[in-house]
N, C-alpha and C positions, 0 to 999 in steps of 0.2 A: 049467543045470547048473554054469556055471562060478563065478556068484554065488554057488552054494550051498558049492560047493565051495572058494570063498576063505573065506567065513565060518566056514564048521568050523573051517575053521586057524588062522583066527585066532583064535579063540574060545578053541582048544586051546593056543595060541603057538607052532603049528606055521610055519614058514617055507613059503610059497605062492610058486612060481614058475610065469608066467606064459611060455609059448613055443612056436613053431612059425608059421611066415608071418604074422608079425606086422607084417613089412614086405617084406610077398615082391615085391611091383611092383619094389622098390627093389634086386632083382636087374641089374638093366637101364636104371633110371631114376630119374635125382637128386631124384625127389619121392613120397612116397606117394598114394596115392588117397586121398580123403574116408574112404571107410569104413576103409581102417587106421588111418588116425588116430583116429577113433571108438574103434577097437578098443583103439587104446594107451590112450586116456583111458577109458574104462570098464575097463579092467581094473585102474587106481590108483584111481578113485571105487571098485570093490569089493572097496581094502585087499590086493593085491595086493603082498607083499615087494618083489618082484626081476622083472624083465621081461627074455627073451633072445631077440637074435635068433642066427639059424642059416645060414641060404644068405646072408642077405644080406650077412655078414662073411665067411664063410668062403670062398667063392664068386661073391659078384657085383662090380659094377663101380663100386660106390657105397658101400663099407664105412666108411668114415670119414663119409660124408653120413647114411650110416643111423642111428649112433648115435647123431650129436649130434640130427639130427629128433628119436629118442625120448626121448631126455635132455631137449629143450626141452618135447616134448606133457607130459611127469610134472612137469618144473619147476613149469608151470602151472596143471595140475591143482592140486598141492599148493598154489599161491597163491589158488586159489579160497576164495573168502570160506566159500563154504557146504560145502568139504569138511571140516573139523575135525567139523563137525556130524552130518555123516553116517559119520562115523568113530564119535562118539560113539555115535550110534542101532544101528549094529552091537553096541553091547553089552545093548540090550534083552533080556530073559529067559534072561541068562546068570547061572549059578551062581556063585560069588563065595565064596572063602576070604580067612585072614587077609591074608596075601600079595597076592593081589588086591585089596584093601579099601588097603593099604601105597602099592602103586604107582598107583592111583587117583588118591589122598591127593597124590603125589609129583610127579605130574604137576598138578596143580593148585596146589601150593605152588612149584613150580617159574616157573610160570604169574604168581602174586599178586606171586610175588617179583622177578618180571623175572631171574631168573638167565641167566647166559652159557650153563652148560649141565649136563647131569645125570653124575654117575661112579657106576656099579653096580659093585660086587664081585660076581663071580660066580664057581661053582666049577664048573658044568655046565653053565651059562647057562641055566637055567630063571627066575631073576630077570629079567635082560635082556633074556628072551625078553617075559614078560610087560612089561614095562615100552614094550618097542617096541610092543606091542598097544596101547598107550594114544595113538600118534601122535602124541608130547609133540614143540611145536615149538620145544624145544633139543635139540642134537645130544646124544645118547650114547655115553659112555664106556664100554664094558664091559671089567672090570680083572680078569683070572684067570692061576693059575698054570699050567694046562695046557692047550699048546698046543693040543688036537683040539679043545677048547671053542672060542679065538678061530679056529679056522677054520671052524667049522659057523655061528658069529655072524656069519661076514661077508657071508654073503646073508642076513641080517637085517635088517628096514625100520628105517633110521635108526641103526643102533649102529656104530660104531668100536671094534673090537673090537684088544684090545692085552694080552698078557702083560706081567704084575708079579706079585711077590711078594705071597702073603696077606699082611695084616697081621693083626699080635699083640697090639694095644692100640687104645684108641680115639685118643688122641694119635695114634698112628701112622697110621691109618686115615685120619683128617684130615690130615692132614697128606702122605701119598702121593696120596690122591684132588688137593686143590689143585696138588702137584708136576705130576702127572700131564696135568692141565686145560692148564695153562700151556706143557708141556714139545710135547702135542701142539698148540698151537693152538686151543684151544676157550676157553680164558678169556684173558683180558688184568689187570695187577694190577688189584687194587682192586674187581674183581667177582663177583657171588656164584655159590656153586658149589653146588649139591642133592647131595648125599652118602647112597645107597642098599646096606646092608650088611644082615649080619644076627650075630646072635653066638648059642653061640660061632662064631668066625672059622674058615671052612672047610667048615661043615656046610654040605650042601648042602639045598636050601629053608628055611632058618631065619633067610628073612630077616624081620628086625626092629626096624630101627634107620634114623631119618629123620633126617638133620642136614642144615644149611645153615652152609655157610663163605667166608670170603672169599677169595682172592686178594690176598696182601700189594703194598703199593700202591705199593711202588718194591722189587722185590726180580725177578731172574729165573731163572727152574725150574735146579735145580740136578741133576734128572735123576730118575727115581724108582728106587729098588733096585728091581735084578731087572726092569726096565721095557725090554723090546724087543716088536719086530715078530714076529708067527706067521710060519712059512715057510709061502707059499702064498696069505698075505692082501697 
């Protein structure tokens, strides 16, 4: 049931959290058993957002041992050779729009191009959303102006989700996406950046627009307008 029920969400770009005696041994004892561990790693192979534990932070005697164990089982997962793979074959017999066909495209140019890392404009995060359904292995930038968006994105697999101002031109657009990359950490100069918008700027699902841009190669982030942290992420 659980496999089935990660899949829908993803499918749908719903955000799937995985929780409840995930490491419940680790109430009482600085190690998990075999089979939680199992459990933490099958539930990242079946595309699993966000994994929470509950007693064992809030309650037991191993709260700081507990997160970092699950931090380490997901690090590895995600290093397995053969999980990109099986992230892909979850998209078997799914219906597919323009948008879909975009961030596909996005993740694979992202990919050819060895970029540092991807920046989405999002107004509701339904791009972003989608875009994390693709398990692209550059970090994501999701760049919106209103705050309830970067707070629903932050249990999002893979996005960094950060308030900026829309942009009003394509110049501008490029050129805040790059600010942005730099200012938080995800590019270095001189490296390429995938740039995911749509126009017109604001409309929400309209997106349309694929660029790749550099990182100026001796220059550093001057800040992006309108560019802070959501309260709560």
């Amino acid at each position: 049931a659980q496999k089935k029920i990660l899949r829908a969400a993803r499918q749908r770009g719903v955000p799937a959290i995985v929780a409840t005696q995930m490491l419940e041994s680790m109430t009482s004892s600085p190690a998990p058993t075999r089979a939680e561990a199992s459990d933490v790693a099958n539930a990242v192979y079946e595309g699993a957002d966000a994994l929470m534990l509950s007693a064992e932070t809030a309650a037991g005697d191993y709260p700081l041992e507990a997160v970092a164990i699950m931090n380490r089982i997901m690090e590895r997962v995600e290093r397995d050779p053969l999980w990109p793979g099986l992230m892909d074959a979850e998209h078997a017999g799914m219906d597919i729009d323009d948008v879909d066909a975009l961030v596909a495209a996005a993740r694979k140019a992202a990919e050819a191009s060895s970029t540092a890392c991807m920046v989405v404009f999002t107004t509701l995060g339904g791009t972003a959303r989608r875009m994390s359904r693709e398990r692209p292995l550059q970090p994501v930038l999701a760049l919106t102006p209103k705050p309830e968006t970067a707070r629903r994105l932050a249990l999002v697999w893979g996005l960094e989700p950060r308030l900026g101002d829309q942009p009003i031109s394509l110049e501008g657009l490029t050129d805040d996406a790059v600010e942005a990359a730099m200012l938080y950490g995800l590019a270095e100069p001189g490296q390429r950046i995938l740039i995911l918008a749509g126009t017109p700027f604001g409309a929400p699902g309209a997106a349309n627009l694929l660029r790749l841009a550099h990182a100026p190669a001796h220059s550093a982030p001057r800040g992006v307008k309108g560019a802070r942290r959501a309260r709560g992420t």
